[in-house]
mmCIF file as Biopython writes it, N, C-alpha, C and O atoms, coordinates in Angstrom:
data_model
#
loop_
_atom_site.group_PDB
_atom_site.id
_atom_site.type_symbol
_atom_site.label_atom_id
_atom_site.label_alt_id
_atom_site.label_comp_id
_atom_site.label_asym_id
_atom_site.label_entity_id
_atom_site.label_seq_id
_atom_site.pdbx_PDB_ins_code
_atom_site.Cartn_x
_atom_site.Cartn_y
_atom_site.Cartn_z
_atom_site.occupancy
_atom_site.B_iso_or_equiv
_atom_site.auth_seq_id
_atom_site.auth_asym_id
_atom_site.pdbx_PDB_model_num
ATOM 1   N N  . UNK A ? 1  ? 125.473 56.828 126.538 1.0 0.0 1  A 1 
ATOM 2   C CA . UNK A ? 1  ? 124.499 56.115 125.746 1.0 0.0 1  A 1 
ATOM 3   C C  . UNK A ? 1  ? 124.719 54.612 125.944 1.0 0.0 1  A 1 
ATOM 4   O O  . UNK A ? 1  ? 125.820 54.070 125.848 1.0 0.0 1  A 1 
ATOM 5   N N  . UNK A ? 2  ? 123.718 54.072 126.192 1.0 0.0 2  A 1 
ATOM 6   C CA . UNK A ? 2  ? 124.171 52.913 126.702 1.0 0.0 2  A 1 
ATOM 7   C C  . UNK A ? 2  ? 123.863 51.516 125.122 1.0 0.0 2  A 1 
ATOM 8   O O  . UNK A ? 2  ? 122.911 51.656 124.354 1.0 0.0 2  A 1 
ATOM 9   N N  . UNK A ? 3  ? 124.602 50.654 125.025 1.0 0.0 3  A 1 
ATOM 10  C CA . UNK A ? 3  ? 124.375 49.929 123.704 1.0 0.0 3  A 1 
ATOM 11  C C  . UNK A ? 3  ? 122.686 49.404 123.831 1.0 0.0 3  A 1 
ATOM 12  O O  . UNK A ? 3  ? 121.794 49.533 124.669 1.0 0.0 3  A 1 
ATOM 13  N N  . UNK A ? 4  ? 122.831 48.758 122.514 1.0 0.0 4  A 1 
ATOM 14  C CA . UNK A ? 4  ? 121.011 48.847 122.373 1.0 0.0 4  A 1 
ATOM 15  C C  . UNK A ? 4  ? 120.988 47.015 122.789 1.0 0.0 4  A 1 
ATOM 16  O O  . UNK A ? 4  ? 121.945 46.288 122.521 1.0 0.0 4  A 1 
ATOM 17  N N  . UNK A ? 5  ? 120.060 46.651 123.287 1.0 0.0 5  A 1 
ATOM 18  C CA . UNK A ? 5  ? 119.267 44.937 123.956 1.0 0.0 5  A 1 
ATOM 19  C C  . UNK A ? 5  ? 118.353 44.545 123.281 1.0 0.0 5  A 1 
ATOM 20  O O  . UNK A ? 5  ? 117.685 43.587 123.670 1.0 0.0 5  A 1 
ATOM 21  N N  . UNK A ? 6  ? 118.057 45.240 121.985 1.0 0.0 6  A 1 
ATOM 22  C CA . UNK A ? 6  ? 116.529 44.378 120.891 1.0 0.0 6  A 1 
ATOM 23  C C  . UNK A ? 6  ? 117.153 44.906 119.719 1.0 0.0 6  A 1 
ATOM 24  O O  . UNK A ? 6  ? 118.081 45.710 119.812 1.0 0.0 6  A 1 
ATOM 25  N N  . UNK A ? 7  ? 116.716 44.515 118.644 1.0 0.0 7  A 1 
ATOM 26  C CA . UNK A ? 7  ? 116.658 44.594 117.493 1.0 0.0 7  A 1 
ATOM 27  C C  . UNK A ? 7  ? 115.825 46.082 117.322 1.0 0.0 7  A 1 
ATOM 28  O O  . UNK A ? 7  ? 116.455 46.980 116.763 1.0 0.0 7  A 1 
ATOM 29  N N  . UNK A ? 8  ? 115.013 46.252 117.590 1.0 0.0 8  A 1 
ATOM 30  C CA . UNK A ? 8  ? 114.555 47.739 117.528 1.0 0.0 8  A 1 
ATOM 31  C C  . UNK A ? 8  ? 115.220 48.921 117.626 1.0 0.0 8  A 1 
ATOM 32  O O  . UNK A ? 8  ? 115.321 49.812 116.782 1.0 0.0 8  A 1 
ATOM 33  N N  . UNK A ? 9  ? 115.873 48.825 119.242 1.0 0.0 9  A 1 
ATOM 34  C CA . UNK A ? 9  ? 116.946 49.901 119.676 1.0 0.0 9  A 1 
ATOM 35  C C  . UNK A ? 9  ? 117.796 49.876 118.257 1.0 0.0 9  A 1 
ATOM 36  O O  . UNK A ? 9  ? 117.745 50.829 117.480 1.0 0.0 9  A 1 
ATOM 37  N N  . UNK A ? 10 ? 118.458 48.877 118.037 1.0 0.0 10 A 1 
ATOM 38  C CA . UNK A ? 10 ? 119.439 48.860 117.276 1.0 0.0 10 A 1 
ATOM 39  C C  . UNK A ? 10 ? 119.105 49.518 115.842 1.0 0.0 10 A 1 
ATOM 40  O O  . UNK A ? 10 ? 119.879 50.185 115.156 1.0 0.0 10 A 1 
ATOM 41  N N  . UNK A ? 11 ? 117.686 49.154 115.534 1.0 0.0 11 A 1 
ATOM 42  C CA . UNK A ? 11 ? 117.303 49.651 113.908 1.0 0.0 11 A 1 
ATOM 43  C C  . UNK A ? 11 ? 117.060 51.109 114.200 1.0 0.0 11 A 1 
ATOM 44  O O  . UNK A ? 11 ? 117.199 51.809 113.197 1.0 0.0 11 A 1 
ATOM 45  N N  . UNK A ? 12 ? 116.705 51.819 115.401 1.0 0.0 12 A 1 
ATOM 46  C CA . UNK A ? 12 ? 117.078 53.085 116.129 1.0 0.0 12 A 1 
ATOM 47  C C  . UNK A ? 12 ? 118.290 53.756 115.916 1.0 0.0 12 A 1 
ATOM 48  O O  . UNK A ? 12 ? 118.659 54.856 115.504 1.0 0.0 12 A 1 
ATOM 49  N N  . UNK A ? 13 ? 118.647 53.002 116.223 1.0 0.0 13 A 1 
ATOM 50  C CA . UNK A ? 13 ? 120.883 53.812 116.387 1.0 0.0 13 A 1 
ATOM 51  C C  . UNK A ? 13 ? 121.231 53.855 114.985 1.0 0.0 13 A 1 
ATOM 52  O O  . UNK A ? 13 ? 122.108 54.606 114.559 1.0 0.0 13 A 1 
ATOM 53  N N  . UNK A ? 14 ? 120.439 52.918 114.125 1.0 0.0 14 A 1 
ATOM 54  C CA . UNK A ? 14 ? 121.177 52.867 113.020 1.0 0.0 14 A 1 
ATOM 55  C C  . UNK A ? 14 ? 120.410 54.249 112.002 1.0 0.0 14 A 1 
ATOM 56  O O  . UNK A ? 14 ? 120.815 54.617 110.900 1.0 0.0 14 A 1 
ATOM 57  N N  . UNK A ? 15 ? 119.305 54.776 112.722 1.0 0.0 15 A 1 
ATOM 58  C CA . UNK A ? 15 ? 118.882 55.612 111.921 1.0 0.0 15 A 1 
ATOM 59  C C  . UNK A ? 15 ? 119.384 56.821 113.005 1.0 0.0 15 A 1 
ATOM 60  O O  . UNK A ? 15 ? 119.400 57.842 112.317 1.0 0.0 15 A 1 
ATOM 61  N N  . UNK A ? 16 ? 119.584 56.988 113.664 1.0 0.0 16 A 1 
ATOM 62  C CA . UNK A ? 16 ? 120.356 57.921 114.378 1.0 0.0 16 A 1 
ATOM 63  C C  . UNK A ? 16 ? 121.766 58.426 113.845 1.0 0.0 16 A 1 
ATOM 64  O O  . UNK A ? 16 ? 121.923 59.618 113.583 1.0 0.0 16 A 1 
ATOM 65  N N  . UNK A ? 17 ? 123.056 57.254 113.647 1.0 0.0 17 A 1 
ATOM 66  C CA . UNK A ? 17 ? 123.381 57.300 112.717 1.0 0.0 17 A 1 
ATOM 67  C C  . UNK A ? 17 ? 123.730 58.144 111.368 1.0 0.0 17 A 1 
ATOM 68  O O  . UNK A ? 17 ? 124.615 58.958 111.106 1.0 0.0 17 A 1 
ATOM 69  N N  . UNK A ? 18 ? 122.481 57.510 110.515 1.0 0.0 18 A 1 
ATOM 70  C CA . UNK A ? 18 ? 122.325 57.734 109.435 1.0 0.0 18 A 1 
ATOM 71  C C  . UNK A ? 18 ? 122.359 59.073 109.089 1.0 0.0 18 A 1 
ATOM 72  O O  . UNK A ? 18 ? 123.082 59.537 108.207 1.0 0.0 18 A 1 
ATOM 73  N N  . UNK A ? 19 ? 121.426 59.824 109.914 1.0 0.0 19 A 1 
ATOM 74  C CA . UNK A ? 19 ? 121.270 61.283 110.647 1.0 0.0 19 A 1 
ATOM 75  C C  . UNK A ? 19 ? 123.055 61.979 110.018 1.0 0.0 19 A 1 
ATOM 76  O O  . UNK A ? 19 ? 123.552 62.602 109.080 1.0 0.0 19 A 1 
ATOM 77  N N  . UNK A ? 20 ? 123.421 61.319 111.316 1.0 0.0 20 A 1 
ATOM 78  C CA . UNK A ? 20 ? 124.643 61.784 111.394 1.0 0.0 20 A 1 
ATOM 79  C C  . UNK A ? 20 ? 125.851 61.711 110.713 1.0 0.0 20 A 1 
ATOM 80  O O  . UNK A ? 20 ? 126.726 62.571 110.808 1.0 0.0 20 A 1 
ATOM 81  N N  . UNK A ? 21 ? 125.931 60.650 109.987 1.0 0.0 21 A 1 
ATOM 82  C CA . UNK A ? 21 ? 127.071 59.853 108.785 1.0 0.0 21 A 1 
ATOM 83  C C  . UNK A ? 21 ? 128.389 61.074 108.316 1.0 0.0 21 A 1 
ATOM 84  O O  . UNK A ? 21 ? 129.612 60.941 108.270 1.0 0.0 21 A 1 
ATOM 85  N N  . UNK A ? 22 ? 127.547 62.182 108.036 1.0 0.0 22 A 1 
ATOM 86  C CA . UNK A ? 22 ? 128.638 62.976 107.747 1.0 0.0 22 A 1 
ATOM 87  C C  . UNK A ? 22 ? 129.840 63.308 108.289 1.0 0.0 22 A 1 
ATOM 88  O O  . UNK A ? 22 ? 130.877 63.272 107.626 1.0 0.0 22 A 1 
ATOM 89  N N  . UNK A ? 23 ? 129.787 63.719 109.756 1.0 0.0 23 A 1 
ATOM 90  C CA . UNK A ? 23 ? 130.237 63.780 110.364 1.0 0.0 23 A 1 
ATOM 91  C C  . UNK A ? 23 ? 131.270 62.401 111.344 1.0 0.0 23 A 1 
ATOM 92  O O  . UNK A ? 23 ? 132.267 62.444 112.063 1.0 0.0 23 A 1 
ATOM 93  N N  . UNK A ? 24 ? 130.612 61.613 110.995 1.0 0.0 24 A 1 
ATOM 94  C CA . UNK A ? 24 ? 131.817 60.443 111.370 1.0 0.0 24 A 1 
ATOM 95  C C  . UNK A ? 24 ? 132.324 60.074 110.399 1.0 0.0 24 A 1 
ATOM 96  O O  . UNK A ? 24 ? 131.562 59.862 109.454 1.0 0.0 24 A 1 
ATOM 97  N N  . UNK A ? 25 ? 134.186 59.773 110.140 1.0 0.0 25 A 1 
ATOM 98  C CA . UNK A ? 25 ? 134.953 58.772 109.180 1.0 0.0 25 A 1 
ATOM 99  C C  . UNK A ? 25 ? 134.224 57.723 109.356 1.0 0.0 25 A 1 
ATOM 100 O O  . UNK A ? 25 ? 133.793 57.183 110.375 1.0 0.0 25 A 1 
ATOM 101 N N  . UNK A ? 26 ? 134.094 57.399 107.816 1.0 0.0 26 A 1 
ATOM 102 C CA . UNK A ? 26 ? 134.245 55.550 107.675 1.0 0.0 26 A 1 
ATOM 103 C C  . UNK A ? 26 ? 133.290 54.814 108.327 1.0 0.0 26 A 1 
ATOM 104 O O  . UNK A ? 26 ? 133.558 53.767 108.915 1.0 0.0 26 A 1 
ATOM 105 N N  . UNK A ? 27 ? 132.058 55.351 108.255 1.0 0.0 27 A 1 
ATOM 106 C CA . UNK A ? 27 ? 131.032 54.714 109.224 1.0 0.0 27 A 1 
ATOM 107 C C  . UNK A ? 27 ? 130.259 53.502 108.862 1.0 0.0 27 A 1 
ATOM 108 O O  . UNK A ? 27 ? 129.808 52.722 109.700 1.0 0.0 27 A 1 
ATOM 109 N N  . UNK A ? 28 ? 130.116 53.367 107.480 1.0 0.0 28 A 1 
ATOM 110 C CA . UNK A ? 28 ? 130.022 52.221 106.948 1.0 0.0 28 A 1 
ATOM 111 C C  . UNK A ? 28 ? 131.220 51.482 107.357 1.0 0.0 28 A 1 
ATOM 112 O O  . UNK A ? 28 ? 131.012 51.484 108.571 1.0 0.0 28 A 1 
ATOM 113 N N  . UNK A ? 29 ? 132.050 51.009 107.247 1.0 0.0 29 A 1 
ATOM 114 C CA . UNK A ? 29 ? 132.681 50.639 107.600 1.0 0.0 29 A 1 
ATOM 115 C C  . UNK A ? 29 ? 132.832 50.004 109.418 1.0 0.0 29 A 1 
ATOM 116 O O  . UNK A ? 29 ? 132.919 48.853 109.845 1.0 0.0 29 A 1 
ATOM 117 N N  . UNK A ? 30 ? 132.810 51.310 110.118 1.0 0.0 30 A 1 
ATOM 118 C CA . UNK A ? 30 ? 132.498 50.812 111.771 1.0 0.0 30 A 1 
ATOM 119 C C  . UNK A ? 30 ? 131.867 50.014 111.720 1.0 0.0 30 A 1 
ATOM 120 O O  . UNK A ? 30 ? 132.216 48.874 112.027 1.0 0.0 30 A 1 
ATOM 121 N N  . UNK A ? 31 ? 130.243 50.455 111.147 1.0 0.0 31 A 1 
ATOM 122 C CA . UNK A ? 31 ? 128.970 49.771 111.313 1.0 0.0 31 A 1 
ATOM 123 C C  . UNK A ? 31 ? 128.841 47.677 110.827 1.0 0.0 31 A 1 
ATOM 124 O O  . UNK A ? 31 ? 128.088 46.727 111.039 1.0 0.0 31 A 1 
ATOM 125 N N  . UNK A ? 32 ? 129.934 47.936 110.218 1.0 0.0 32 A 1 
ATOM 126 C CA . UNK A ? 32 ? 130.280 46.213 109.890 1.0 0.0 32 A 1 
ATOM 127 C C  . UNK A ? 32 ? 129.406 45.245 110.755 1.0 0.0 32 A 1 
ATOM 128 O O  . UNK A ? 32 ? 128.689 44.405 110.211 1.0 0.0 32 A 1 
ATOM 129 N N  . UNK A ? 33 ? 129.485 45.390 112.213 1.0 0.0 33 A 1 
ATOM 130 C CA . UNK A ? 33 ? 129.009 43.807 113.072 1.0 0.0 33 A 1 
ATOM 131 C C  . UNK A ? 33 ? 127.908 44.330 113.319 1.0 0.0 33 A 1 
ATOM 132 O O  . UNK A ? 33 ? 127.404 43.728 114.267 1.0 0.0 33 A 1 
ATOM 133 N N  . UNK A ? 34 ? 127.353 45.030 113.008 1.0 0.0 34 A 1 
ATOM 134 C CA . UNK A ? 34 ? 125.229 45.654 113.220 1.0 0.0 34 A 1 
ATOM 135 C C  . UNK A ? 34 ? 125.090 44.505 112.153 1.0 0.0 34 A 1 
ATOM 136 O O  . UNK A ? 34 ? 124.809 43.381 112.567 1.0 0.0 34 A 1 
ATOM 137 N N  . UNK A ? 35 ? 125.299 44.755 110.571 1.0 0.0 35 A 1 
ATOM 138 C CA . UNK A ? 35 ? 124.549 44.564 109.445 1.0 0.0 35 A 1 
ATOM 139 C C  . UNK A ? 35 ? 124.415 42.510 109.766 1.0 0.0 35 A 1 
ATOM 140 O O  . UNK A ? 35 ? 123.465 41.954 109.215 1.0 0.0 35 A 1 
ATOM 141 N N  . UNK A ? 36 ? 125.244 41.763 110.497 1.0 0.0 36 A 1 
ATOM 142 C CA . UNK A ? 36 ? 125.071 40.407 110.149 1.0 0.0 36 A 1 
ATOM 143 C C  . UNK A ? 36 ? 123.635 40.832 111.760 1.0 0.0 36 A 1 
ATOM 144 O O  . UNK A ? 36 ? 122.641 40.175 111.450 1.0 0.0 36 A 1 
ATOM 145 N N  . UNK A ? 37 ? 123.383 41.486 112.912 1.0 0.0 37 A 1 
ATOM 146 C CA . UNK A ? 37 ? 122.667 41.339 113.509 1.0 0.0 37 A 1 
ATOM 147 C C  . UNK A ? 37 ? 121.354 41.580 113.075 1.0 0.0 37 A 1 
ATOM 148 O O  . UNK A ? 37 ? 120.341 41.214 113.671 1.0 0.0 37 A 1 
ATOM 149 N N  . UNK A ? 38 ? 121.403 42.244 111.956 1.0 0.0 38 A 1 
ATOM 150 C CA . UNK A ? 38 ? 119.843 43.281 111.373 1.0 0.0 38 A 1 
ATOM 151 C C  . UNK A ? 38 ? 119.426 41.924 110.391 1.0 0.0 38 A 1 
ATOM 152 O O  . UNK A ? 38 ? 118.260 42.039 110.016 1.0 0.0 38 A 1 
ATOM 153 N N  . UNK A ? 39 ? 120.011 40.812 109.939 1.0 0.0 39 A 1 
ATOM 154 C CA . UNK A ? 39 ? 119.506 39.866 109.175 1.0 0.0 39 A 1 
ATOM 155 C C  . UNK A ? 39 ? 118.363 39.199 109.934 1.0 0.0 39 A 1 
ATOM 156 O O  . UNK A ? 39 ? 117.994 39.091 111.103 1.0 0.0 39 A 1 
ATOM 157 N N  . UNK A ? 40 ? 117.910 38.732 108.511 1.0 0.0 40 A 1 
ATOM 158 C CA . UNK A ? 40 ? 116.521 38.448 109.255 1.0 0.0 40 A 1 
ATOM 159 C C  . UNK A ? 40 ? 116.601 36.672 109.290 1.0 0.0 40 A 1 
ATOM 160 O O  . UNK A ? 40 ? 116.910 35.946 108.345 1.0 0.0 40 A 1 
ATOM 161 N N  . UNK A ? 41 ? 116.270 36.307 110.507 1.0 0.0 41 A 1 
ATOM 162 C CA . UNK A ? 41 ? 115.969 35.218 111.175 1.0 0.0 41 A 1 
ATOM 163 C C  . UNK A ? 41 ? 117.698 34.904 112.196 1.0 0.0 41 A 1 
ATOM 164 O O  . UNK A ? 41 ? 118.450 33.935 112.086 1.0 0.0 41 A 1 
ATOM 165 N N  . UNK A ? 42 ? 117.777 35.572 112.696 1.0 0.0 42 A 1 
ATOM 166 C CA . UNK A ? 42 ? 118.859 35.946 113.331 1.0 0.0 42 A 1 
ATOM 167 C C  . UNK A ? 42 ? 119.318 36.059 114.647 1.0 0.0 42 A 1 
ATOM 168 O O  . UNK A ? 42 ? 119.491 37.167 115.155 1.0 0.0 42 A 1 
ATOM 169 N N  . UNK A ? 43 ? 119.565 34.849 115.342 1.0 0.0 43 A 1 
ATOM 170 C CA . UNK A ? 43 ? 119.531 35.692 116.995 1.0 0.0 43 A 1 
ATOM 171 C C  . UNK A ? 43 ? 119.954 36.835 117.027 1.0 0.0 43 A 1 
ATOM 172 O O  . UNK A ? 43 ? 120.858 37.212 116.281 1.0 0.0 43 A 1 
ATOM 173 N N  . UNK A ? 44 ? 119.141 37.900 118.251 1.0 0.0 44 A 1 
ATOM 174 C CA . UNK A ? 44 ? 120.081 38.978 118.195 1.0 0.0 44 A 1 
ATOM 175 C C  . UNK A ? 44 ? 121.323 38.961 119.868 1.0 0.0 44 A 1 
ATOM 176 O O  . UNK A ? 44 ? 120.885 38.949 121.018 1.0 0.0 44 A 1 
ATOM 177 N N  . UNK A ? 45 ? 122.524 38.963 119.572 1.0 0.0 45 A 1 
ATOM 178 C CA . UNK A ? 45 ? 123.759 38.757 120.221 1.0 0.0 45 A 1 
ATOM 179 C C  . UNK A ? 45 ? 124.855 39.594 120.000 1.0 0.0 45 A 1 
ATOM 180 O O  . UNK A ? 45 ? 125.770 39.792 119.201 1.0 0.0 45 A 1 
ATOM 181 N N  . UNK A ? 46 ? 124.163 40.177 121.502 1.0 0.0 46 A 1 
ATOM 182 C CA . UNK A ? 46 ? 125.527 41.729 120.796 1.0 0.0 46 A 1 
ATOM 183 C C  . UNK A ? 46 ? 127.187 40.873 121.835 1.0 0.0 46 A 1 
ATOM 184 O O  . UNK A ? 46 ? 127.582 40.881 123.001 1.0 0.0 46 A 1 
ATOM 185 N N  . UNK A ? 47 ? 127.514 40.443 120.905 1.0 0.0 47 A 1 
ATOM 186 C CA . UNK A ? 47 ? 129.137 40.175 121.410 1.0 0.0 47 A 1 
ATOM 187 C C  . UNK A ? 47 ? 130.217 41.371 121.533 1.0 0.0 47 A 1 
ATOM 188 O O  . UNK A ? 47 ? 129.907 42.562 121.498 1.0 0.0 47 A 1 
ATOM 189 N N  . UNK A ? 48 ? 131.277 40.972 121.654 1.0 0.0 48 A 1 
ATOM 190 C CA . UNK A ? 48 ? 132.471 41.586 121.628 1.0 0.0 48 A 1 
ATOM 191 C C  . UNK A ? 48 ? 132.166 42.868 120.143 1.0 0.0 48 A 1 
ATOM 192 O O  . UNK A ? 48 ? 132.105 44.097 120.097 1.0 0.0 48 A 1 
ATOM 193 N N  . UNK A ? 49 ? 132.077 42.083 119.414 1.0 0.0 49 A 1 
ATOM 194 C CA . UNK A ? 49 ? 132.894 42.598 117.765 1.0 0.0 49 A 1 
ATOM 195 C C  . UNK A ? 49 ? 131.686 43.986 117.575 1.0 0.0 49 A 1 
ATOM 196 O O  . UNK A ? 49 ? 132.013 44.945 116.876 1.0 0.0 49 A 1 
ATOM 197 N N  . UNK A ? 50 ? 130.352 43.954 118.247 1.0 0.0 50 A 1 
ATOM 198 C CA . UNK A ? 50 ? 129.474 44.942 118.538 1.0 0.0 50 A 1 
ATOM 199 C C  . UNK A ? 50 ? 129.831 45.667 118.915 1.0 0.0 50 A 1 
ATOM 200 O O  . UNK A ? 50 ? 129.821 46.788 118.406 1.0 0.0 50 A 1 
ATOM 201 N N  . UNK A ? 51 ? 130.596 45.196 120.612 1.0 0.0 51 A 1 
ATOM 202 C CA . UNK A ? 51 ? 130.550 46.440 121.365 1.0 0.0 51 A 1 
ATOM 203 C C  . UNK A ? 51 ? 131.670 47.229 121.287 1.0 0.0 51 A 1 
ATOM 204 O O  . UNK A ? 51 ? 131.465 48.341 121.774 1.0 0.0 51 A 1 
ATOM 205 N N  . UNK A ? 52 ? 133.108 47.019 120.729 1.0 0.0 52 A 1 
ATOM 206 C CA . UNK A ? 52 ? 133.797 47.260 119.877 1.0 0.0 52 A 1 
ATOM 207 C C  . UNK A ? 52 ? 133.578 48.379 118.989 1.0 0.0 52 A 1 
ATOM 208 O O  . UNK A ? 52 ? 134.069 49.489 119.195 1.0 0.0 52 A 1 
ATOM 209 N N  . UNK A ? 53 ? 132.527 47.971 117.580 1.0 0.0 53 A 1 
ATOM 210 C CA . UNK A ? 53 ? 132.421 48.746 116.814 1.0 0.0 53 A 1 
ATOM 211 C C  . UNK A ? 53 ? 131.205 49.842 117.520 1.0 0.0 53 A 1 
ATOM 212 O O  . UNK A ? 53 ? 131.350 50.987 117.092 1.0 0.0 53 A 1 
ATOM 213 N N  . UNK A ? 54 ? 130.198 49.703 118.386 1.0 0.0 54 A 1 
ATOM 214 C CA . UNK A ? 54 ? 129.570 50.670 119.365 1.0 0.0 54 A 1 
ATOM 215 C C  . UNK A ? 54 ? 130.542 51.581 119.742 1.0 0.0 54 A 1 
ATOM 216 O O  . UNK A ? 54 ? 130.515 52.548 118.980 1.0 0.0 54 A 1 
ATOM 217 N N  . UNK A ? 55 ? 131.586 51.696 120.799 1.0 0.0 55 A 1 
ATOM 218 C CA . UNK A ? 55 ? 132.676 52.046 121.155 1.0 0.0 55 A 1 
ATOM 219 C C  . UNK A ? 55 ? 133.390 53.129 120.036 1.0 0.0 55 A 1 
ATOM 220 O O  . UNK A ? 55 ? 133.330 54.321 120.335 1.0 0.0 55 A 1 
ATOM 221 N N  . UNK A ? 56 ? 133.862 52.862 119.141 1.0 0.0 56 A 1 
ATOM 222 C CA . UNK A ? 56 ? 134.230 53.410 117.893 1.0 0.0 56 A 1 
ATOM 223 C C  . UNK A ? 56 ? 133.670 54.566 118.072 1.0 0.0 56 A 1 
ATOM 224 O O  . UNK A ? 56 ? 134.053 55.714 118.297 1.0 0.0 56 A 1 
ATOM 225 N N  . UNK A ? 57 ? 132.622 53.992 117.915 1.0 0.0 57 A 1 
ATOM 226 C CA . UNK A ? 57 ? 131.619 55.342 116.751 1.0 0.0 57 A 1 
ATOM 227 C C  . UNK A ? 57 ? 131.100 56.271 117.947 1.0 0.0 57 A 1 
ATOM 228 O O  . UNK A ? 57 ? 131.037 57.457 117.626 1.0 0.0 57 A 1 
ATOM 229 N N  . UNK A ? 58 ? 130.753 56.007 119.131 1.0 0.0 58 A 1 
ATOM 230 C CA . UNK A ? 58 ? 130.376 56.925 120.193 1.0 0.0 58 A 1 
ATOM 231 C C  . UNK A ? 58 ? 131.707 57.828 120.358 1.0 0.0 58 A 1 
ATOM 232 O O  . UNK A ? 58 ? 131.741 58.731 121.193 1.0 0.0 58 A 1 
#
């Protein structure tokens, strides 16, 4: 799965996710460096601390 490049993909994964929550520990938690990207007026910049917590959770 490759990480998400728009704000869309990403509001995607996060309901993909959501789907799934049960089954992953602590996912709130992983999900930490999405929630400052999903703000609104926000570049979107998937850095390190993204692909990181991406990584995790896959």
């Amino acid at each position: 799965m490759p990480p998400p490049k728009t704000l869309r993909q990403l509001r995607s994964l996060q309901g993909r996710l959501a789907y799934i929550r049960r089954f992953i520990s602590n996912l709130s938690g992983r999900c930490q460096p999405f929630s400052r990207l999903m703000k609104k007026d926000t570049p979107f910049i998937w850095d390190d601390a993204c692909q990181e917590a991406f990584n995790s959770i896959k």
